[in-house]
C-alpha positions in Angstrom: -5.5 -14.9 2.4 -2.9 -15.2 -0.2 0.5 -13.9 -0.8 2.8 -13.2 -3.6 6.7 -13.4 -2.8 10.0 -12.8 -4.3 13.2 -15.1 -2.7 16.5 -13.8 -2.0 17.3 -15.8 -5.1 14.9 -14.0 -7.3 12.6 -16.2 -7.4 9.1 -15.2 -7.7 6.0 -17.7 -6.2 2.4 -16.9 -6.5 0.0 -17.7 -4.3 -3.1 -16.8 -2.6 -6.3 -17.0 -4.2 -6.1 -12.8 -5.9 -3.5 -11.3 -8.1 -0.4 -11.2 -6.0 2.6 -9.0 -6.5 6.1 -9.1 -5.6 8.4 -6.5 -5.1 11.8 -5.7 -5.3 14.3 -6.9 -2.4 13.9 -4.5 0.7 16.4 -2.0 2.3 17.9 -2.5 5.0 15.9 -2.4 8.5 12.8 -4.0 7.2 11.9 -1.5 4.4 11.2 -2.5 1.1 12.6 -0.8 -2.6 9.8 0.1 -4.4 11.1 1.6 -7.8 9.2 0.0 -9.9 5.4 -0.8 -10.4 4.5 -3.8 -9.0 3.2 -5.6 -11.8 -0.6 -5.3 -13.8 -3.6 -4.9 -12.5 -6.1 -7.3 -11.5 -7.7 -9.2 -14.7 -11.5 -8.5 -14.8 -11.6 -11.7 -15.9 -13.6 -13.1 -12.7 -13.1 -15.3 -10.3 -12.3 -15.0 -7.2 -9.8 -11.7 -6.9 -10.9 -10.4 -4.1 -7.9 -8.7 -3.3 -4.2 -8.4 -3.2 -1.3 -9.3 -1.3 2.5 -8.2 -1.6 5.3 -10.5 0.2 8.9 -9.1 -0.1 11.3 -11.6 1.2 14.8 -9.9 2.6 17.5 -10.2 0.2 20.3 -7.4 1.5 23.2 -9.2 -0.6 21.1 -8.4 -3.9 20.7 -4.8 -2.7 24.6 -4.3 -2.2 25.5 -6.0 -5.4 23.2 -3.6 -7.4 24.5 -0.4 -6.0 21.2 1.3 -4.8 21.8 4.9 -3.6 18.3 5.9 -3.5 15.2 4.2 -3.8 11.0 4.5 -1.9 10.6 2.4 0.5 7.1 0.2 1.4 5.9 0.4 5.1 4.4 -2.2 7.1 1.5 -0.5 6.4 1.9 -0.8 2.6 2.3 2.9 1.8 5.1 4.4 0.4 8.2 5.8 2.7 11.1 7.6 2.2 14.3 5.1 1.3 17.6 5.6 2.5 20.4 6.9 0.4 24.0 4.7 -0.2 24.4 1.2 1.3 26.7 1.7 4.6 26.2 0.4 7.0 24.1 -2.8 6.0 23.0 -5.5 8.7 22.2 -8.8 7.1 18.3 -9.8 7.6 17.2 -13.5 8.3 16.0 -15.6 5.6 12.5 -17.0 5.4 11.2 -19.2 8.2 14.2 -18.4 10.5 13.3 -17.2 13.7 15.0 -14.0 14.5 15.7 -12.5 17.7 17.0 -14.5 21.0 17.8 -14.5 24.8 20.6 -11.8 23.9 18.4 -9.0 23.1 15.8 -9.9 25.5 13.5 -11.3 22.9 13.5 -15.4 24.0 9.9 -17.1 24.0 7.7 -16.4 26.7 5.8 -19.6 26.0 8.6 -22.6 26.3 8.7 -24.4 23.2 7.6 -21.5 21.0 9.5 -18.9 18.8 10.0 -15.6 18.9 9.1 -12.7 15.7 10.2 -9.9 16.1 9.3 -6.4 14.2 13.0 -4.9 14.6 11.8 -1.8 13.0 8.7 -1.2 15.2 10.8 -2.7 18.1 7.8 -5.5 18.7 8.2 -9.1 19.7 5.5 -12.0 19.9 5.7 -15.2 20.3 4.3 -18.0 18.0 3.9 -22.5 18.2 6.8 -23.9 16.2 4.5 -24.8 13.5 4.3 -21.4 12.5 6.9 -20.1 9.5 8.2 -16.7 10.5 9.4 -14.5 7.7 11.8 -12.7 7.6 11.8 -8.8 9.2 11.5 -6.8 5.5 8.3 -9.2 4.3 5.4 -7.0 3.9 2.1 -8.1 3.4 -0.9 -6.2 2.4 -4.6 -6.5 1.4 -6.4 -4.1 -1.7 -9.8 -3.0 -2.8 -10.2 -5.8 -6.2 -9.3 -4.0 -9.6 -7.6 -0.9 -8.0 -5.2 -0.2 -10.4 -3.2 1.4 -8.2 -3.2 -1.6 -5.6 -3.6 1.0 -2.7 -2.9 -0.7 0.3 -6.3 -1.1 2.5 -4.4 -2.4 5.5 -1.1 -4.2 5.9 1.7 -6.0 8.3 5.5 -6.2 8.9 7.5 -9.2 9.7 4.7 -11.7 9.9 4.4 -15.4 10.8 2.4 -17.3 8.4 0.8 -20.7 9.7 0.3 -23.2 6.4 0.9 -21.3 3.6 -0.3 -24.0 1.0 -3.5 -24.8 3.2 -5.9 -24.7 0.3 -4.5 -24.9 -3.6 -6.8 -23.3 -6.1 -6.9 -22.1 -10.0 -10.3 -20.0 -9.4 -9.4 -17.8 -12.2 -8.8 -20.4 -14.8 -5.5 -19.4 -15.7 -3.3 -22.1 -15.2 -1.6 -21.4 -12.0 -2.4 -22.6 -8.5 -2.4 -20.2 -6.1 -2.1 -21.0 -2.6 -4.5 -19.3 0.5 -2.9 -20.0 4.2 -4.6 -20.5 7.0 -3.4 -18.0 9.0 -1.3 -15.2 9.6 -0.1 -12.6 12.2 2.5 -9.6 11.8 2.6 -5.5 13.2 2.8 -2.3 12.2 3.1 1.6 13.1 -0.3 3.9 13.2 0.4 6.8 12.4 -3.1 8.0 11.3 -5.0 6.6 14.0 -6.5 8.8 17.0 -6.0 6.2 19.2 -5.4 2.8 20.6 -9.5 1.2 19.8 -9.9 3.2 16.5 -6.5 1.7 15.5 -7.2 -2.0 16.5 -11.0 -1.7 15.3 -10.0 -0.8 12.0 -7.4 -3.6 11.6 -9.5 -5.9 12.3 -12.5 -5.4 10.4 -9.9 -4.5 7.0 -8.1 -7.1 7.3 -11.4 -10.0 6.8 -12.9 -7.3 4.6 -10.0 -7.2 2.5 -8.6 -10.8 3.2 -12.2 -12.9 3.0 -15.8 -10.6 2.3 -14.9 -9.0 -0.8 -16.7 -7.2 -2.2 -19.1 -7.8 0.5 -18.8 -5.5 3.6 -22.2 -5.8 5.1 -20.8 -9.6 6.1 -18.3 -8.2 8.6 -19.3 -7.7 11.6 -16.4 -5.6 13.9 -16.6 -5.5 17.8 -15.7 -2.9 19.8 -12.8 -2.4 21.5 -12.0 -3.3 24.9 -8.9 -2.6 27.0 -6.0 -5.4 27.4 -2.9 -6.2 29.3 -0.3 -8.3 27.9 2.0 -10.5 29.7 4.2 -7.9 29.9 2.4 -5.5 31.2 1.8 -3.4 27.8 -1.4 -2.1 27.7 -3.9 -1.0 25.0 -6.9 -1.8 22.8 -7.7 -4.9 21.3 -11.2 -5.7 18.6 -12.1 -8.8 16.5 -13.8 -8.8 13.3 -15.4 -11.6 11.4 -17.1 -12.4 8.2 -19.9 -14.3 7.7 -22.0 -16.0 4.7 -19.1 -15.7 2.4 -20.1 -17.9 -0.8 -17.7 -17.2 -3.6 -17.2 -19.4 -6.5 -14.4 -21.2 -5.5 -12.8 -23.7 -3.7 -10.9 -21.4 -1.2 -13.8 -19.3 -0.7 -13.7 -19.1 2.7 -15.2 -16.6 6.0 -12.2 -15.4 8.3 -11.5 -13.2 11.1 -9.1 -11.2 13.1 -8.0 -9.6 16.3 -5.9 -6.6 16.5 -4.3 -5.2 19.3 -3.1 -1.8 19.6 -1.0 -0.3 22.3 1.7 2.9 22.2 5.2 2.3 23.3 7.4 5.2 25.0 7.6 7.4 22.3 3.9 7.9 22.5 3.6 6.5 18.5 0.8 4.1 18.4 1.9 0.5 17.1 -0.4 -2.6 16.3 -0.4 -6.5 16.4 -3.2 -8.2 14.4 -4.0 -11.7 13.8 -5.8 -12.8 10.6 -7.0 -16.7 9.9 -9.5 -18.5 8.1 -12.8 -19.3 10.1 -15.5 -21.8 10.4 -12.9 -24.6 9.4 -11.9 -28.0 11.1 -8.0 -26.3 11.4 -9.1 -23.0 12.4 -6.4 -21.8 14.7 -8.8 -21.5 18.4 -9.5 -18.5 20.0 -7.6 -19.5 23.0 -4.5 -20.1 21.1 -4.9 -16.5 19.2 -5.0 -15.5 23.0 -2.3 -16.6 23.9 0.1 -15.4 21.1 -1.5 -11.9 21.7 -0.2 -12.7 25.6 2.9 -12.6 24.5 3.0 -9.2 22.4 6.1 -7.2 23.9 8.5 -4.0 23.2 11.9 -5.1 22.5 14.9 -2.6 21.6 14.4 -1.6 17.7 16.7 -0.9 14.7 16.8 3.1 14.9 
């Protein structure tokens, strides 16, 4: 998987083995400003563009200095939301790599010696082994069908933690740039189109190693179904895997992967998801019983309304 991001400085880094995209710094409570069009399509040039990934780091200083009084807003899910007008009111969000949440607000690791992420907006919690770098709450990632145009979102996730983010370095496309694939990475979102809990987590999982790994490819996923779960909290829900297999693409970072997705409702009755995504078939991969055990952890915290 790949990812393109934008620092609170401005900054833009590409990485990932497709054509990643920044956006503009998000709104505050997770959102993301998206006034402008995130950048050119795909090249057609080859290569391996599979898909695309957005990353928009937190940068609420740049968003009071500019004065934004209206603007659309990207969801975890990648689709565009309605923005909040004027900047009252403003909460600053944690920089990249700092863990947020703590023993205050009920959100301290359940593992000892892990940290906490935490999905203010979706009011989620997980925990995650201290190798991990949590992002901050407004990065949103997602994946796209290669050489949309329009980058539509297939599937996408708030307020991840990423776990190597430079694990393979690659210039597939032979333009010059290295872009970087991580090994893994796990975030959550709101589902508000799903019917329920096992669609919701099925569907995760099998778009994000379609999207992520098995481009263009979807006869080499292979998606199980559901099954009911508890987590150490007691939540309860729905959680699938998906992997690909007999990926071959021409280059170096070509790569199968998997996932597991677990969705659950919390007291509102809106169904909410967790999902894990990580390259498979590797001497690295991140083991099933440690995916486990993060998605032991998966809680409700108290959200930003």
């Amino acid at each position: 998987m790949g990812y393109g991001q934008q620092s609170p400085g401005g900054e833009h880094q590409q990485q990932g083995p497709w054509p990643p995209y920044a956006g503009q710094p998000p709104a505050p409570g997770g959102g993301a400003p998206w006034n402008a069009h995130p950048g050119p399509p795909p090249s057609p040039s080859g290569g391996r563009r599979r898909s695309s990934v957005v990353a928009v780091v937190a940068a609420t200083a740049v968003v009071l200095a500019a004065g934004i009084t209206g603007f659309l807003v990207l969801g975890d899910d990648g689709k565009p939301e309605a923005g909040p007008t004027g900047a009252g009111g403003v909460s600053p969000s944690a920089s990249p790599g700092e863990p947020r949440g703590g023993a205050e607000d009920g959100t301290a690791p359940l593992v000892p010696g892990w940290k906490t992420v935490t999905n203010p907006k979706r009011g989620i919690a997980f925990d995650v082994p201290v190798d991990w770098a949590v992002k901050s709450s407004g990065w949103v990632t997602y994946v796209a069908e290669n050489g949309d145009p329009e980058e539509t979102p297939l599937v996408g996730f708030a307020a991840p933690a990423i776990l190597k983010e430079k694990w393979c370095r690659s210039d597939d496309d032979g333009n010059g740039t290295q872009e970087d694939t991580p090994l893994a990475s796990v975030g959550s979102r709101a589902e508000p189109d799903a019917r329920d809990t096992a669609e919701a987590a099925g569907e995760n999982a099998r778009l994000w190693v379609y999207g992520s790994y098995a481009q263009p490819a979807k006869e080499k996923v292979t998606t199980g179904a559901a099954k009911p779960f508890t987590t150490k909290s007691g939540l309860t829900g729905s959680v699938a895997t998906a992997t690909s297999t007999g990926v071959d693409g021409p280059g170096r970072c070509a790569y199968d992967g998997k996932a597991t997705a677990f969705a659950f409702e919390n007291p509102a009755g809106e169904t909410l998801s967790w999902t894990f995504v990580g390259v498979r078939g590797v001497d690295d991969e991140v083991p099933e019983p440690t995916v486990r055990k993060i998605l032991g952890t998966v809680r409700l915290v108290d959200g930003t309304p």
